[in-house]
C-alpha angles and dihedrals in degrees: 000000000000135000119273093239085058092062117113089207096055087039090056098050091047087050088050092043086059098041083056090047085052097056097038086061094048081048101233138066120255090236136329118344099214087050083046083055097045096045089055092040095054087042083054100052089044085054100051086042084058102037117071095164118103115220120236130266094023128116096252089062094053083054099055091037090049090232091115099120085007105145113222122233 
């Protein structure tokens, strides 16, 4: 299990959160929107093919801990 700041996926959508700030200031964006959308959506889907670790603290990690529905003491 990893931390959920060393996900690439989490990594990618921040990078892409900034690069939209960025544009809104400059007030356009760089090229279309909807190919801006696929792009990130097709990055996303690359990134989830390559990555099989879990982050910490999700529900998927209870899951593969056994601790989903698990009571704490």
């Amino acid at each position: 299990m990893k931390k959920w700041w060393m996900s690439k996926t989490v990594r990618l959508n921040v990078l892409a959160g900034l690069l939209a700030i960025v544009q809104a200031l400059q007030g356009q964006p760089w090229f279309n929107p909807e190919v801006q959308v696929l792009i990130l959506a097709v990055l996303n889907a690359l990134v989830r093919l390559l990555t099989n670790t879990a982050i910490t603290g999700t529900p998927a990690a209870k899951v593969v801990t056994g601790t989903l529905g698990a009571k704490r003491k």
